[in-house]
ZAMARGU-4260 file (C-alpha; in steps of 0.2 Angstrom, whole numbers, plus 5000, padded with zeros to 4 digits):
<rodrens>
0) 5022/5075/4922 | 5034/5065/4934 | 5046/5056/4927 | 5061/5047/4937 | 5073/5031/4937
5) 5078/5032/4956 | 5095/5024/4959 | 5101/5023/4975 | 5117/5010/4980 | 5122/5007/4998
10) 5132/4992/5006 | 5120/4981/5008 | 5103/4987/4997 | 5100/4993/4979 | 5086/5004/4975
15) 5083/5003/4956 | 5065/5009/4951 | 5057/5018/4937 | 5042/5031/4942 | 5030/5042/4930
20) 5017/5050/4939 | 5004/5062/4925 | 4997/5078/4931 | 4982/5077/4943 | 4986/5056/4946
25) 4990/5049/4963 | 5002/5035/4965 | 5005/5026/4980 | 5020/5018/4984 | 5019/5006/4993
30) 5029/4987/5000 | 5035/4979/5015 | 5048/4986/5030 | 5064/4990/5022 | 5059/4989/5003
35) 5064/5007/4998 | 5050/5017/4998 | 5054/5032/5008 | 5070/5032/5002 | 5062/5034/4984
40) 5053/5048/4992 | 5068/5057/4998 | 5077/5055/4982 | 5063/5063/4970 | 5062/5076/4986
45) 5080/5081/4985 | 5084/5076/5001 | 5095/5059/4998 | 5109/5059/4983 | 5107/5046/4970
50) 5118/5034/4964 | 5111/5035/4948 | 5096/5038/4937 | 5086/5054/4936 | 5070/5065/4940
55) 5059/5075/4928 | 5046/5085/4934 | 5035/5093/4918 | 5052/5091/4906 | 5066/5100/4917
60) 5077/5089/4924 | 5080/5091/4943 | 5100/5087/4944 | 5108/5095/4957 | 5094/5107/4964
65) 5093/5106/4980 | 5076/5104/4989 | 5071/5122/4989 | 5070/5123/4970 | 5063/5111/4965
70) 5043/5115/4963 | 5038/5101/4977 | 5028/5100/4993 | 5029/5087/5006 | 5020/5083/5020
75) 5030/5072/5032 | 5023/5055/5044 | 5024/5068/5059 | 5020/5083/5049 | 5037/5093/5057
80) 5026/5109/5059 | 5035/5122/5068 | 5030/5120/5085 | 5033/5140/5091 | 5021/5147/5075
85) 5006/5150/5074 | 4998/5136/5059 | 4996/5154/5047 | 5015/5156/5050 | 5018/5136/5046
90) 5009/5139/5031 | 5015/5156/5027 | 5034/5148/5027 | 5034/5138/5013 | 5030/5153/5000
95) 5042/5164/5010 | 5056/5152/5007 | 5051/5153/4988 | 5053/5173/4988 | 5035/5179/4992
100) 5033/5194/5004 | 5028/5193/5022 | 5010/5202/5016 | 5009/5191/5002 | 5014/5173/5009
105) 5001/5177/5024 | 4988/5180/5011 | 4989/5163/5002 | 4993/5155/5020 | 4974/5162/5026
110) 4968/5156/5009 | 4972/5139/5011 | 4969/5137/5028 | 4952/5143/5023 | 4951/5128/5009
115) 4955/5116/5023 | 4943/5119/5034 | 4954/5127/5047 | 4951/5146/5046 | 4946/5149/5064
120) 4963/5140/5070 | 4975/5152/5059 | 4983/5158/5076 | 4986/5141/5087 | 5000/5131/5088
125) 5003/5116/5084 | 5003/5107/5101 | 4986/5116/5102 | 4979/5105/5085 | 4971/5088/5085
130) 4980/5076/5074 | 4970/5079/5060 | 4970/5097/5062 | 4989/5096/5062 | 4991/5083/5047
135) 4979/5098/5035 | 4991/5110/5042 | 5004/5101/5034 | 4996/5099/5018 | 4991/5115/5017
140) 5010/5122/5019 | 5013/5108/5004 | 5001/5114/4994 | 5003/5133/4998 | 5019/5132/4985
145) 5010/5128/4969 | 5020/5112/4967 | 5021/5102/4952 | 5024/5088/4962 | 5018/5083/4980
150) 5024/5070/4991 | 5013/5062/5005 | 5025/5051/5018 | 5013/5041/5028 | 5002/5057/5030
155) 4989/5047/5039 | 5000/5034/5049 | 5000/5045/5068 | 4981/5046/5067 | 4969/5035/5078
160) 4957/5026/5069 | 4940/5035/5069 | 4953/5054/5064 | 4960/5044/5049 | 4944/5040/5041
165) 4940/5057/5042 | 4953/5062/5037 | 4957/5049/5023 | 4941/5056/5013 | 4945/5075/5016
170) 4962/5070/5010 | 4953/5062/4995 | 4946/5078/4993 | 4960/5089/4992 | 4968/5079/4980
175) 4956/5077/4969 | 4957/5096/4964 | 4976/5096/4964 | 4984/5098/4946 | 5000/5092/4948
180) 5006/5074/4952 | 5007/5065/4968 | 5017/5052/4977 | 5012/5043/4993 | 5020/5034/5002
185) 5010/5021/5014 | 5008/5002/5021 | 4991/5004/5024 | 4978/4997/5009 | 4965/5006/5012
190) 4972/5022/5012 | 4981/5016/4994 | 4964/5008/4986 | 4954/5025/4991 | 4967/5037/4988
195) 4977/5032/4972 | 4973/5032/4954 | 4991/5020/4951 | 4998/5008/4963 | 5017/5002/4961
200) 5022/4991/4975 | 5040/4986/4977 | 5050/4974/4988 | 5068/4971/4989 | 5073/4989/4981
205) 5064/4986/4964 | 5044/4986/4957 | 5038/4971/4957 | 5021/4976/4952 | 5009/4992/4943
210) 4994/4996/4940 | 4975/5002/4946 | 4968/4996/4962 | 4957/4984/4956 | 4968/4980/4943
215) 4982/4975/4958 | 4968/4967/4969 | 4962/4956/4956 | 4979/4951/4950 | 4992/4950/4962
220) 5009/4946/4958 | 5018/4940/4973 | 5016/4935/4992 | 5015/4953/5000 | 5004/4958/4987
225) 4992/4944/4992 | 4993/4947/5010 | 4990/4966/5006 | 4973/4964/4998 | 4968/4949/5007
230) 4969/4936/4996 | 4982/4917/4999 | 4991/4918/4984 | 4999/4902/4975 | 5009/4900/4960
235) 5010/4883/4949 | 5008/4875/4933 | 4992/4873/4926 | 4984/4863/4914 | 4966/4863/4909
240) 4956/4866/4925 | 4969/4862/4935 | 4985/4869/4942 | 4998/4858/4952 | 5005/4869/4966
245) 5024/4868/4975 | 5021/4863/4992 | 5024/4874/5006 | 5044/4874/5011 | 5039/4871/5028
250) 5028/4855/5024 | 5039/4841/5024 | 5031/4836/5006 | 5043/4831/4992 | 5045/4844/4979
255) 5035/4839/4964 | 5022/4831/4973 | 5011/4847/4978 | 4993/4852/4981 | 4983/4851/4963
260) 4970/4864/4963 | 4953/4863/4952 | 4950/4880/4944 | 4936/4888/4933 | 4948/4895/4921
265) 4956/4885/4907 | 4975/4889/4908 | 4992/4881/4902 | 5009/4884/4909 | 5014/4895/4924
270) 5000/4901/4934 | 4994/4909/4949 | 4979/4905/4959 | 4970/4917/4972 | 4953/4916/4982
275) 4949/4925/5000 | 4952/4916/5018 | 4934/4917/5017 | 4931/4904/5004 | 4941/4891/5014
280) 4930/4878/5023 | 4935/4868/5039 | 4935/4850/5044 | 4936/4840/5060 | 4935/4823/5049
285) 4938/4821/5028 | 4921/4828/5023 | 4910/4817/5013 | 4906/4819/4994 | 4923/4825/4993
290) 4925/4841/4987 | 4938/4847/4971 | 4947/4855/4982 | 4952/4847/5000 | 4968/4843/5009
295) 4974/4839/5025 | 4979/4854/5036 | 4987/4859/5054 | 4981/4873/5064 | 4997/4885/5066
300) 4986/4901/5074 | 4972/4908/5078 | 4968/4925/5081 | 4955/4937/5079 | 4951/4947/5064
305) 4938/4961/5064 | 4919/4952/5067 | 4929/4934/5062 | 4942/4924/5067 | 4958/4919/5056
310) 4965/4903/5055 | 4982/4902/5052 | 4984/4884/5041 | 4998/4874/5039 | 5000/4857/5026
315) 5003/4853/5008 | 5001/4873/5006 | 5000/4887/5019 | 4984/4896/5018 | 4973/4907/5029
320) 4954/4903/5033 | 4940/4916/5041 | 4928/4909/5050 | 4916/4915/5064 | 4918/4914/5083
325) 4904/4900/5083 | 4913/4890/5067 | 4927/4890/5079 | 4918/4885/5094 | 4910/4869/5085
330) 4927/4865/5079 | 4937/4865/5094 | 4949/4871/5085 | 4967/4875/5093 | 4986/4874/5088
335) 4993/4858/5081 | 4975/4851/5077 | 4973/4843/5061 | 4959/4848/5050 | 4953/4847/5031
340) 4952/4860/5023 | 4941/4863/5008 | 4938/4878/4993 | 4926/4876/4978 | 4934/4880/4961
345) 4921/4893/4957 | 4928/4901/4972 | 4947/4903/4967 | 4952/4914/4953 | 4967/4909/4940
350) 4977/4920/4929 | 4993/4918/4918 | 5010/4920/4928 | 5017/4927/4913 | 5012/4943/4911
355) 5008/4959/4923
</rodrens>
């Protein structure tokens, strides 16, 4: 088991975050540019001192032990294979520099090559590898160590998209029959909901939210988080079926005197409300019969987003809408065009602001 308060102070950023990671669990790290997550990495790695706090891996406190002994692979963003071995040397490196013989590291290194699909390249370089090739050459020199706890830096971030999917579900496969804990690090969604038991995202240096995939894209605590599993994210006070929500800081509206939202839950006090850009409905005119939800809104952008087209909202609340090519078409829609925009209350989900 993992367990570490990772404390790191520097002039202008504080990293101050707790991490428990149980044997054969995968926890991805993830949060925006900036927010401390590869430096959590390097710190339970070995590679940058901390300020404070500490890191236990199954009981035994790591302290002072330099990278080297501590019982951790890592597989870094651009894998740093060696570029004049031979992908059985890469391999073979790791369990030399932890005191196995030439014979004997050269053994396990064919072994795992073998379990990764990659027995028939042992003797090519890496400038000879495809990017996948190369990313389970790097796990396997991680893996090739026994650790207790292995680190995954963006493992899947230099591949193009048709590789990573691959890729992605082999990975998935590895990992499932690793025992020890592991840690990736990643901005991609995807690669965290299909590759991680755990999520723990964190912004500004500390966690701002835990818990299981669906758990965190059902429930999403704050504006990144939102925008990570897709969802426009709002936070207010509710009452009832409804929930009064702060206006935008951008829209010109008096505080107080926010967007009130109609909601299937019955709630009171702080609140958040979530539903998908999907579920928003747009307007040239004020729609008749008036739906529960509806305010005026400005088109800020549109862009293009997989077979459908996002709309980028401005008003009482900011809010993104998908709609299709022909929807937009219809519309006219364009920059600075005001609209209505509409969601029904069975569409929107509410939840206490309370609690995690």
């Amino acid at each position: 088991m993992i367990d570490a308060h990772l404390v790191v102070e520097r002039p202008r950023f504080r990293l101050d975050v707790r991490l428990r990671a149980e044997p054969g669990e995968v926890v991805a790290l993830l949060g925006p540019n900036g927010a401390g997550k590869t430096t959590a990495l390097r710190v339970l790695a070995g590679l940058t001192a901390p300020s404070g706090g500490h890191v236990t891996i199954d009981g035994v406190p790591m302290g002072a032990r330099p990278p080297e002994r501590r019982p951790i692979g890592m597989v870094f963003q651009d894998y740093l294979l060696f570029p004049h071995m031979s992908a059985l040397e890469n391999v073979a490196f790791g369990p030399r520099c932890h005191g196995s013989g030439r014979a004997e590291a050269r053994r396990a290194a064919a072994a795992w090559l073998e379990r990764v699909g990659l027995a028939e390249h042992r003797d090519a370089r890496p400038g000879n590898l495809s990017g996948g090739q190369a990313q389970r050459v790097a796990l396997a020199r991680a893996l090739a160590v026994r650790p207790r706890l292995l680190l995954l830096d963006e493992p899947l971030a230099a591949l193009d998209a048709h590789t990573r999917m691959e890729v992605r579900a082999r990975l998935r496969h590895h990992l499932e029959g690793f025992t020890g804990a592991c840690v990736l690090v990643t901005h991609d969604p995807l690669d965290a909901m299909v590759l991680a038991d755990r999520l723990v995202v964190i912004e500004h240096g500390v966690l701002v939210q835990e818990g299981t995939p669906a758990e965190v894209a059902r429930h999403p605590r704050t504006g990144y988080v939102a925008r990570l599993v897709g969802l426009n994210l709002y936070r207010g006070d509710a009452e009832g079926h409804e929930v009064r929500v702060e206006p935008s800081a951008a829209s010109g509206t008096a505080p107080g005197k926010g967007l009130v939202l109609s909601v299937s839950e019955d709630l009171k006090g702080p609140a958040f409300v979530a539903f998908p850009p999907s579920a928003v409905a747009l307007y040239r005119a004020r729609p008749d019969g008036t739906p529960r939800n509806l305010w005026p809104a400005v088109i800020e952008g549109v862009e293009r987003h997989g077979d459908r087209v996002r709309v980028h909202l401005g008003g009482p609340v900011a809010a993104a809408a998908d709609i299709t090519p022909a929807a937009v078409a219809e519309l006219g829609l364009s920059p600075g065009q005001e609209v209505w925009a509409a969601v029904k209350a069975t569409e929107t989900h509410a939840y206490p602001a309370g609690s995690a």
